[in-house]
Every structure is written in C-alpha cells, then in structure tokens.
N, C-alpha and C positions, 0 to 999 in steps of 0.2 A: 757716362752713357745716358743719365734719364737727365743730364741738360742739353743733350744732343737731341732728344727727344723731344724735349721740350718746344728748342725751339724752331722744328721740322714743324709740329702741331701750331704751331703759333702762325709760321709762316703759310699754311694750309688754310688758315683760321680765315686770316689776313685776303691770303689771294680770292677766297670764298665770297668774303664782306665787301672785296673791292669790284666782284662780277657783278654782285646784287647790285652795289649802288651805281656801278654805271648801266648797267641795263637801268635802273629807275632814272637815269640822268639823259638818258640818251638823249638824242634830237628826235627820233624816227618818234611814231604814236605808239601807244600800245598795243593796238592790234596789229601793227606792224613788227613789232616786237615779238609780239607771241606766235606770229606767223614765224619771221626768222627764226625763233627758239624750237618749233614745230618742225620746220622743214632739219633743222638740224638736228634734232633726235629723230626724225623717221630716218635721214641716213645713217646715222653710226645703229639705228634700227637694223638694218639693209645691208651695213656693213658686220654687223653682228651676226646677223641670219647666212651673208655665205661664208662667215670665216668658220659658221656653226657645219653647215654643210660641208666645207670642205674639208675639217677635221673628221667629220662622217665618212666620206667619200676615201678620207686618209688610212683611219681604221677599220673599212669595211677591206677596203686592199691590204693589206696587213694581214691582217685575220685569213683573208684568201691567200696568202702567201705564205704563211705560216701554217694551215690545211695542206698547200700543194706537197708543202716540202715533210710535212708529216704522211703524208703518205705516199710520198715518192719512195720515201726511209724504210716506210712498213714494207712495201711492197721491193724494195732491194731488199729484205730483210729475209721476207716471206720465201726470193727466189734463192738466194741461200743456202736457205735451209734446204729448201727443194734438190737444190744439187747436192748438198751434204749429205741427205734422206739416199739422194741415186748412187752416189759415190759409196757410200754404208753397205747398200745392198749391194751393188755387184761385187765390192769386196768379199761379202759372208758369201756370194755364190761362188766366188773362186775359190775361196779357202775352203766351201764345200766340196767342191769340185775337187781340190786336191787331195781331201779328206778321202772322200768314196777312193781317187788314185791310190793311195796309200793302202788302203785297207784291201783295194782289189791285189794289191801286190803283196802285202802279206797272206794274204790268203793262197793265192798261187804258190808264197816259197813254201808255207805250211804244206801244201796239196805236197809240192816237187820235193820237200822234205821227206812227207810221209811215204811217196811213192818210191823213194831212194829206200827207205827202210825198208817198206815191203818187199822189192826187187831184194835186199840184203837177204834179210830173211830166206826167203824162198829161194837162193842159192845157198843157202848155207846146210 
C-alpha cells in the first residue's frame, strides 16, 4: 500500500514539475501567460461560485421539504388525536346516558317493587 502511494505522489510530483516548466517553455510571452492562467482560474472561480450556489439552492430545498413534510405529519397527527378526543367523549356520553337509563329503571322496579309491598301489606 505505502508503494502504491508512493508512486501516485511521485506521479503528482511529476505532472506538477512538467506544468511549471512548460508554462516557463512556452512560445506565448509572459503576460500572455498570466493572462491565460488568470482567465482560467477566474472560471473554475465561476464555476466554483455556482456549483456553490447550486448546492445552496439544493439544501435550502431539502430543508423546505423536509419542514413541509414535518408538519404535514404534526398536523395529521394533531387531527387524530382530534377525532380520538370526539370519539372518547361521545362514547363517555353514551355510556352516561345509558348509565342515568339504568339507574332510572332500577329505581322505577325499587318504586313498582315497594308499591307491590305496600298494596300487599294493606290487603292483608
């Protein structure tokens, strides 16, 4: 592995030393040279700034899509519970409701009970 490395760095080294000295060999002048070296980093300048932007542009959308659908969630979450809450209570008022039924009808056999006795009673 570290001669593989080796000579990856060497060949780096190499193609490095062989740019320099042909830009120093060229035919073109120097200030022609530094222009062409000039114009060429202000594009991958250029080309840096909207690959920068468009990774921006990437995770600003993201981020909004990932917000929408967190609170699509919350808010199916919220409505729910909402109907669980409605569902809960009209059950307790049914069961109340059959509650009072019940008790109104025990109370009437007790009444239709007690009045059997006393009708007993009072013929006997």
């Amino acid at each position: 592995m570290k001669d593989q490395s080796r000579v990856i760095a060497a060949l780096l080294i190499g193609a490095a030393a062989g740019a320099v000295l042909g830009l120093l060999f060229a035919p073109d002048s120097g200030e022609g040279t530094r222009g062409t070296i000039s114009d060429y980093a202000n594009d991958l300048a250029g080309k840096a700034r909207d690959k920068a932007n468009e990774l921006k542009d990437y995770s600003n959308n993201a981020v909004e899509k990932v917000k929408s659908r967190f609170n699509s969630a919350a808010d199916d979450l919220y409505n729910y519970r909402d109907g669980i809450e409605s569902d809960v209570r009209n059950k307790a008022n049914n069961i109340a409701g059959d509650v009072n039924n019940h008790i109104d009808n025990a109370k009437a056999r007790v009444k239709s009970t007690a009045d059997n006795v006393n009708d007993s009673i009072q013929q006997a």
